[in-house]
Residue, then its C-alpha position, 0 to 999 in steps of 0.5 A: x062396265x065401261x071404262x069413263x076416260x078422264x077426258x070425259x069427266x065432268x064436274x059433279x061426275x062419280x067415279x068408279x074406275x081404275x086408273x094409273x097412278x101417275x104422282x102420288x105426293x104427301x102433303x099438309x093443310x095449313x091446319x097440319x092435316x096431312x092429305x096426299x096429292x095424286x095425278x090419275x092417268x089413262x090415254x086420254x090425259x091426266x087428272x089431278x085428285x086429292x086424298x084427304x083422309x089417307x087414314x081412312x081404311x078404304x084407302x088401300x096401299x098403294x104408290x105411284x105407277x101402280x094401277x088402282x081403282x079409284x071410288x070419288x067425286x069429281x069437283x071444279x077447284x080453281x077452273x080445273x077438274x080435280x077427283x076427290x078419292x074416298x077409296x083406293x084399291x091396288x088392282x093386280x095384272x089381269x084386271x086392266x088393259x095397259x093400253x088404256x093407260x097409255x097415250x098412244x100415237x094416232x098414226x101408225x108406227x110402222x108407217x111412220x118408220x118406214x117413211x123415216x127410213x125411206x127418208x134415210x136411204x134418200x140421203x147421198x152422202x156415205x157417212x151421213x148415211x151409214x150414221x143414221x143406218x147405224x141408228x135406225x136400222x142397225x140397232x134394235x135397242x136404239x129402234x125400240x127405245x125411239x118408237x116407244x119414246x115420246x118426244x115431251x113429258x108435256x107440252x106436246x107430242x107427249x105419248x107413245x110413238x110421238x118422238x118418232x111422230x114429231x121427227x118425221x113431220x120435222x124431217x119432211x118439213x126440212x124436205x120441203x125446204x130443200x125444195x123451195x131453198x135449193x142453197x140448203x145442203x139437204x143432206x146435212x139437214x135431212x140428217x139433222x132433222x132425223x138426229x135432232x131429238x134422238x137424246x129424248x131416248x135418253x132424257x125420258x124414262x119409258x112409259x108409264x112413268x116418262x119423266x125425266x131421267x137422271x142425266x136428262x135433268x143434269x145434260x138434257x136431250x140436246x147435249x146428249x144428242x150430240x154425244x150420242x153423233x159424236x160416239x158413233x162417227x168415232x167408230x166410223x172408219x173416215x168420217x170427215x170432222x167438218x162433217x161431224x161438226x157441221x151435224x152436231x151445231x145443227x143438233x145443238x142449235x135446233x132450239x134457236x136461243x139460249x133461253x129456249x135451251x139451246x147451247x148454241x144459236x144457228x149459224x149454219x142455214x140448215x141450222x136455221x131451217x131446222x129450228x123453224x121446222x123443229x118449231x112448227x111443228x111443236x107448236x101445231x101439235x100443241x095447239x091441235x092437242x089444246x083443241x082437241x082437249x077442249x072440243x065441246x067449247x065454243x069460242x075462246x079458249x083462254x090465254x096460254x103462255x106457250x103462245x101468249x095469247x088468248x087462244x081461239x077455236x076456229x069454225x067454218x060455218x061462222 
């Protein structure tokens, strides 16, 4: 039978299917029932569900990040979609494909590092040059940790592969400012650009359960990111300090403000490009997904914080 992905769910739907179990949490009512709060997951996206008889011998063992068959009804609650479980089954390997549970990119990964590092050998600088080769060809755990990573645990480019989507759609944006604004040390930004997120192997746990790691919560992306430029420059024989530094303000700046995150404001103007490309494409990505997401719907879409405002699908035949 074929698998019926979550994006496709609809209310009043059954469904028979499995999935992964991304969040399992016990709760209680406000009567003292206890239930348990769960967040099913395939490649398509997520979907809240509710136990409410945890008891029920239908309801097999099971914890969070196993893969489970899930017999329910799908229900509106409050304007979102949410499964109401009758039974659970722990599937055992052999019954699923992993493919189907996880979000993967749509672009080719290959293609994408190979621009990446085609990107890296352009650069003229020895040390800026030698740091990323150290990084990005030179390292295969480091390789394998950044392709597989996503670059959120939500909001956007939140799958596999998307650290290294959204690193090269911001390296190519600072490409083309260098372009347009010929002051720009393209070197310095181009580095920065490549380097900017590179803490993000280290703030997510790989997939399936991408959340946030111990030292994420505690230093976050940003600062690590830093720590990881300024740990490998030191085995570097020569590497000019004002160099380093110049590169790890733009890292720690890319946020833009203190209350977006950012350790430090732009003082730098590849500080300040990288920030604005950083932010384009977070935010083209989000509001790609949010369409996606909502493709059978005419019209509005709602208001959505990220962007403040009540969001609009576009069409050409109007």
């Amino acid at each position: 039978m074929k698998m019926k992905y979550i994006r496709d769910l609809k209310d009043g739907d059954r469904v028979f299917d499995i999935y992964l179990c991304k969040h399992k949490q016990s709760a209680v009512t406000k009567n003292g029932k206890a239930y348990e709060n769960v967040i099913l997951q395939d490649k398509t996206g997520t979907i809240d569900a509710k136990v409410w008889e945890p008891n029920n011998p239908g309801i097999g063992e099971y914890d969070a990040l196993d893969y489970i068959e899930v017999y329910g009804d799908v229900t509106n609650f409050n304007g979102a979609l949410q499964v109401s479980v009758k039974r659970i089954r722990v599937c055992r390997e052999g019954e699923f494909n992993p493919a189907d549970y996880l979000p993967v990119s749509s672009k080719d990964i290959d293609q994408m590092y190979s621009e990446l590092t085609g990107l890296i050998s352009s650069i003229k600088n020895k040390y800026y040059r030698q740091l990323l080769e150290s990084f990005f060809v030179k390292d295969d755990a480091f390789k394998k940790a950044f392709c597989k990573s996503s670059a959120a645990k939500a909001v956007h480019h939140g799958f596999v592969g998307g650290l290294l989507e959204h690193t090269l759609s911001v390296a190519k944006l600072c490409d083309y400012y260098c372009t347009a604004y010929p002051i720009i040390k393209r070197d310095l930004l181009i580095t920065a650009a490549i380097c900017h997120d590179i803490g993000k192997t280290k703030e997510l746990s790989a997939f399936p359960e991408n959340d946030y790691t111990d030292d994420g919560q505690l230093l976050g992306h940003i600062v690590m990111g830093s720590q990881m430029i300024a740990e490998r420059a030191a085995g570097m024989e020569g590497f000019p300090h004002g160099l380093l530094t110049q590169l790890q303000h733009c890292i720690l700046a890319h946020h833009g403000k203190y209350e977006y995150g950012s350790p430090k404001i732009p003082a730098l103007i590849e500080a300040v490009a990288l920030n604005y490309a950083d932010d384009t494409d977070a935010k083209m990505e989000t509001f790609k997904e949010i369409l996606e997401n909502n493709a059978e719907t005419n019209g509005w879409l709602g208001f959505n914080r990220l962007f403040e405002s009540n969001l609009r699908a576009s069409r050409v035949d109007e």
